[in-house]
MISE-54186 format. One record per residue (C-alpha): residue number from 0; x, y, z. Coordinates in steps of 0.2 Angstrom, whole numbers. Each point is the difference from the previous one (the first is absolute). Layout:
MISE-54186
NUM, X, Y, Z
...
end
This chain:
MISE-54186
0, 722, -229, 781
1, -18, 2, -6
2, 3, -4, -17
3, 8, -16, 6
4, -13, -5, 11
5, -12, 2, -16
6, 11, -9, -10
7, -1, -15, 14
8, -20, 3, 2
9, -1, -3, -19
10, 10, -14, -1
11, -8, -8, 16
12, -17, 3, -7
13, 6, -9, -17
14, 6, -15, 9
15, -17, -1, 9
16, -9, 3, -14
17, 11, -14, -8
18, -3, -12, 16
19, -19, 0, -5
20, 0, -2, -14
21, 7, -16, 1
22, -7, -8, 13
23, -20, 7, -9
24, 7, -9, -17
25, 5, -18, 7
26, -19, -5, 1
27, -3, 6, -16
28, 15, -10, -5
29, -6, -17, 7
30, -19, 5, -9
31, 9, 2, -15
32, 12, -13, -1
33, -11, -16, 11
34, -7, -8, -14
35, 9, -13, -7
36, 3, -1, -20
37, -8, -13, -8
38, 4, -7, -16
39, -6, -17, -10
40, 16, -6, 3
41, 2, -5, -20
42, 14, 10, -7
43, 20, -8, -4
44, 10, 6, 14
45, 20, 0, -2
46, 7, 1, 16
47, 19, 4, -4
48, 12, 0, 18
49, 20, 4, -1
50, 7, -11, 12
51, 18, -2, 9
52, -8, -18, 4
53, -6, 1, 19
54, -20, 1, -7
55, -11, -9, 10
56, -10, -5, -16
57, -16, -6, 9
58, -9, 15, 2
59, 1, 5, -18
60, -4, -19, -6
61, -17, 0, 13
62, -6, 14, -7
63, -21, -1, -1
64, 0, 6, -18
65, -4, -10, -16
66, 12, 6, -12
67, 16, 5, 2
68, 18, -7, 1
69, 15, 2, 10
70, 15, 8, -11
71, 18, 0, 13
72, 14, 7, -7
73, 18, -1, 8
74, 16, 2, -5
75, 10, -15, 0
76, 0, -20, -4
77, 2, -2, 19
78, -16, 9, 5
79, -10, -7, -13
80, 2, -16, 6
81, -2, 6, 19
82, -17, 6, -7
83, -5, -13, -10
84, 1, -10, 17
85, -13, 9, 8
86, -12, 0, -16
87, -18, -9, 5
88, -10, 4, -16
89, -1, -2, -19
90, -4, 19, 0
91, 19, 7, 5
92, 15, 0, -11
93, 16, 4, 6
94, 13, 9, -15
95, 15, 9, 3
96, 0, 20, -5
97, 10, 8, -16
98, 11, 12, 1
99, -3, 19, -1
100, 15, 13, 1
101, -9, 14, 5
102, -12, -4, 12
103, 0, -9, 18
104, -1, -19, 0
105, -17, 2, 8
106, -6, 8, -15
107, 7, -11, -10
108, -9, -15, 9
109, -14, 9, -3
110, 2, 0, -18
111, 5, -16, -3
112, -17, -4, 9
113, -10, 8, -12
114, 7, -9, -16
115, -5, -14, 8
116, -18, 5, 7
117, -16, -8, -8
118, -11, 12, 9
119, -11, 15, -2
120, 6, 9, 14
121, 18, -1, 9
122, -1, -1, 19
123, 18, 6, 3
124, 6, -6, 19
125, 17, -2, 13
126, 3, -16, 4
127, -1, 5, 19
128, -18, 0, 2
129, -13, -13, 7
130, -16, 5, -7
131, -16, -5, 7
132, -12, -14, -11
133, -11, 18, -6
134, 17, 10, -5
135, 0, -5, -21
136, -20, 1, 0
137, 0, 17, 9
138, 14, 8, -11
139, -7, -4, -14
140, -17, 4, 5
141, 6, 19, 4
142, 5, 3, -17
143, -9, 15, -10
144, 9, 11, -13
145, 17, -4, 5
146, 7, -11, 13
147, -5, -5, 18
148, 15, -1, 14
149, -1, -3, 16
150, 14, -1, 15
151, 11, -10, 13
152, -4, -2, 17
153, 10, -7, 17
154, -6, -9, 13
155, 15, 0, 12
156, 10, 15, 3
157, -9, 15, 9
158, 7, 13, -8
159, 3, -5, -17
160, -19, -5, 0
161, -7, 18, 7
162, 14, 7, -15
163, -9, -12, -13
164, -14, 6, 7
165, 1, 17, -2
166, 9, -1, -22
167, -14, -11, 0
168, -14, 12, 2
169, 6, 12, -14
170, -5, -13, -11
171, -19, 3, 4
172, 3, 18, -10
173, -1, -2, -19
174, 10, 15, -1
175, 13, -7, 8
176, 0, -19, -4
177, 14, -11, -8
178, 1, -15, -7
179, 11, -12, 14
180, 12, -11, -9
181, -5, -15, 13
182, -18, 0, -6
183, -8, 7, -16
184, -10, -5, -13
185, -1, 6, -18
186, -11, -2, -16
187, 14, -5, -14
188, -10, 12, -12
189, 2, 15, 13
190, 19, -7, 4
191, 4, 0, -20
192, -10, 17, -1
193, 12, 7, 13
194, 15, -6, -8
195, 7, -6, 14
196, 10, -15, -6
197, 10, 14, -8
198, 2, 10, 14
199, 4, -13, 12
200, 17, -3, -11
201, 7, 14, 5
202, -4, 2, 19
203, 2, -7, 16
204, -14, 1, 9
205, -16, -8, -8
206, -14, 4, 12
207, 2, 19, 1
208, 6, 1, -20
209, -18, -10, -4
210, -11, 13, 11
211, 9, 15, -9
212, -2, -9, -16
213, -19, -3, 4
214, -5, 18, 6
215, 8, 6, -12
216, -10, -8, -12
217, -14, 4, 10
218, -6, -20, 5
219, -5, 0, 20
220, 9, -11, 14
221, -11, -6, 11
222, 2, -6, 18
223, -9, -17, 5
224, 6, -1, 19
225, -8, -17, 1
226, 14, -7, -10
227, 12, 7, 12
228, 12, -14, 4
229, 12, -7, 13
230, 18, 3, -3
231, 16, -4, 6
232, 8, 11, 16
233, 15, 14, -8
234, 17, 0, 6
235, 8, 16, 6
236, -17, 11, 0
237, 6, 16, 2
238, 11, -2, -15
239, -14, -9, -10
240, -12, 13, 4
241, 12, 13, -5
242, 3, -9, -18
243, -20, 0, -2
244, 1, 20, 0
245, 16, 0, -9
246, -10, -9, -14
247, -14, 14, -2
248, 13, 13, 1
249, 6, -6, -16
250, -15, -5, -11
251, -14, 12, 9
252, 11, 14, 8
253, -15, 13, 2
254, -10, -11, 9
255, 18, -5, 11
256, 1, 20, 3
257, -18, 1, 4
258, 1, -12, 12
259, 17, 6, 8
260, -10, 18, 3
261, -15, -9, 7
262, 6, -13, 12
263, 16, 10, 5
264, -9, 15, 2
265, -14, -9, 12
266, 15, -5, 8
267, 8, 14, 4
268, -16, 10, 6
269, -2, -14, 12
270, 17, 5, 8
271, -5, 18, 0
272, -16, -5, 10
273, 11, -10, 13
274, 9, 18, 1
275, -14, 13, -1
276, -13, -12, 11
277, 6, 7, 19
278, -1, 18, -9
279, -16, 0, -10
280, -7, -14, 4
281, -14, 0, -14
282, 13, 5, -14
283, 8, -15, 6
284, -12, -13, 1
285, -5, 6, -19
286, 18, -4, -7
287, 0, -17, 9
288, -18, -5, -5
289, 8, -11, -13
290, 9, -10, 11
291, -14, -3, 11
292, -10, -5, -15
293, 12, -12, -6
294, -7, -11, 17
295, -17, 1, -8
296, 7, -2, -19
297, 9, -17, 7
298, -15, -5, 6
299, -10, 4, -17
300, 13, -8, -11
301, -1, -16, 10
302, -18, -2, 2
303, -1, 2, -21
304, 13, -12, -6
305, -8, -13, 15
306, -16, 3, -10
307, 3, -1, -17
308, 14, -11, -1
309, -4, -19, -2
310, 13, -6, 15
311, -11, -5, 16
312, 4, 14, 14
313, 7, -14, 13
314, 17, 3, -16
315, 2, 18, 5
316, 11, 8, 15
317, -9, 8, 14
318, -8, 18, -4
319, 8, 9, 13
320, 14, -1, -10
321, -8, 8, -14
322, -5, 14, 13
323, 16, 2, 9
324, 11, 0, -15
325, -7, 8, -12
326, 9, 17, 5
327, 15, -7, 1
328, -1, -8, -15
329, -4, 19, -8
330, 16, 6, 6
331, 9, -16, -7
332, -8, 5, -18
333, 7, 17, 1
334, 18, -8, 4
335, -3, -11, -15
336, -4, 13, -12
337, 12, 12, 7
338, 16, -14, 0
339, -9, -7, -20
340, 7, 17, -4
341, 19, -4, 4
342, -2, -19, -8
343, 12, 1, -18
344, 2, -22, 1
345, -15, -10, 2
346, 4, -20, 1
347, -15, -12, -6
348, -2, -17, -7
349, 20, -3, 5
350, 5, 14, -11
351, 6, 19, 5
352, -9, 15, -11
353, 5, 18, 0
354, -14, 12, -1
355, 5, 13, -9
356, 3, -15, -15
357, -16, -4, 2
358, -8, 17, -4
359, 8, 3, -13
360, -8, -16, -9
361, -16, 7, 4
362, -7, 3, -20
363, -18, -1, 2
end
């Protein structure tokens, strides 16, 4: 018994010691990340957007950049033309994608898009997003050695928000960092040096295949969260958010297992705390520390993405969201992950992938 209880002290004290840190490192966060990239706004940018045709084409064409142009790629006559309807300036052109056999059709978009881009960088985006006037100037502005990305954000839905929210936040880590297929911007000199027009042949995801590409290269990805764009509400959010995980479990499974022992872990010494608490009462508190932190973390993530982001705060839900549901949404990452690991099929872009396929055409 008094081994166990010391095995529960240590872990307890672990998941404090855990709790503070994160709520000291989000004002160094917002010290580190409040200034806004600037940039002389003088450099071609291609911006290249696969579409299934329901873009809303505006907030790409009203973009407060001097150079750049619009590049959509779809699949089909019939969407071309649906496109070509909502064009309003000289700067977009509208072209159907080519054929590739071993890749998915959003890569293929993609590569299409590049054949036809004038530009020295690639701005690679989903036609789901509604980006502010800033977002281009931003992106761009964000990129050092490698690329800059950034990430979505709702407006709407409670809990998807506070979820966003919290796979959000990683991005503030280098370590951790990706570069998020809805929104990432790209020398062609570092894209060519990576040979990523190769890799994406061969694979079906482009966003995680270009970060591993890039670091393994050694190029950085940095986060500009003042690009951080509006984006349409998901369908069947459980499932989506599973397939999210299911995704790094396939190109980044260390970093999947990692974070299955992490989160589940906090997870289940919270429901150890809730069982120790009326017996030793300090033991327990320790093992549920990180759950009451996550009502101060909610607060901290909402107070840094209000400040650094570029929407005005009347656009954001109410805080005590953030607050009240931020420890629920812990628990809903830990049934992600876990459930990621059962996934074999994954549908996306109207086609159905099987994992394991997919990892054994991982050659770089």
């Amino acid at each position: 018994m008094d081994i166990l209880l010391l095995f529960l002290f240590a872990a307890g004290a672990l998941n404090f010691l855990g709790g503070v840190l994160a709520v000291v490192s989000w004002p160094l966060v917002r010290r580190r990340y409040g200034k806004k990239p600037q940039d002389k706004n003088n450099r071609k940018v291609s911006v290249i957007i696969p579409s299934k045709g329901n873009i809303q084409l505006q907030y790409f064409e009203e973009q407060d950049y001097n150079d750049y142009e619009v590049i959509v790629v779809v699949d089909s006559e019939e969407e071309k033309r649906e496109v070509e309807n909502k064009v309003g300036s000289e700067k977009t052109r509208v072209i159907i994608s080519e054929a590739y056999e071993g890749c998915s059709g959003k890569n293929a978009a993609l590569l299409t898009g590049i054949k036809e881009a004038d530009g020295e960088i690639f701005v690679f985006a989903d036609d789901d997003i509604k980006p502010h006037k800033k977002w281009l100037r931003y992106l761009v502005a964000g990129i050092d050695n490698g690329c800059s990305t950034t990430y979505r954000w709702y407006f709407k839905n409670p809990l998807l928000c506070v979820w966003n929210a919290a796979i959000a936040a990683i991005m503030f880590y280098e370590r951790f960092a990706f570069c998020w297929g809805g929104s990432t911007a790209i020398k062609r000199t570092v894209f060519e040096e990576a040979d990523v027009e190769k890799i994406w042949q061969n694979e079906i995801v482009d966003d995680l295949t270009l970060t591993k590409a890039l670091k393994k290269k050694g190029f950085s990805i940095k986060f500009v969260p003042q690009a951080m764009v509006e984006s349409e509400e998901e369908k069947e959010i459980f499932k989506w958010m599973s397939k999210e995980f299911a995704w790094i479990k396939c190109y980044f499974p260390s970093l999947w297992s990692l974070a299955l022992f992490l989160n589940v872990g906090m997870r289940i010494s919270n429901i150890a705390g809730v069982i120790v608490l009326p017996f030793h009462p300090f033991i327990g508190l320790l093992l549920l520390s990180s759950f009451l932190f996550d009502f101060v973390r909610g607060w901290q993530e909402y107070h840094t993405f209000v400040t650094l982001m570029e929407y005005p705060r009347s656009r954001f839900i109410h805080p005590a969201y953030h607050i009240l549901l931020c420890p629920v949404v812990s628990f809903i990452i830990s049934y992600s992950i876990l459930s990621s690991a059962f996934i074999k099929k994954v549908e996306w872009g109207g086609r159905e992938y099987i994992i394991p396929k997919v990892v054994l055409q991982r050659k770089f």
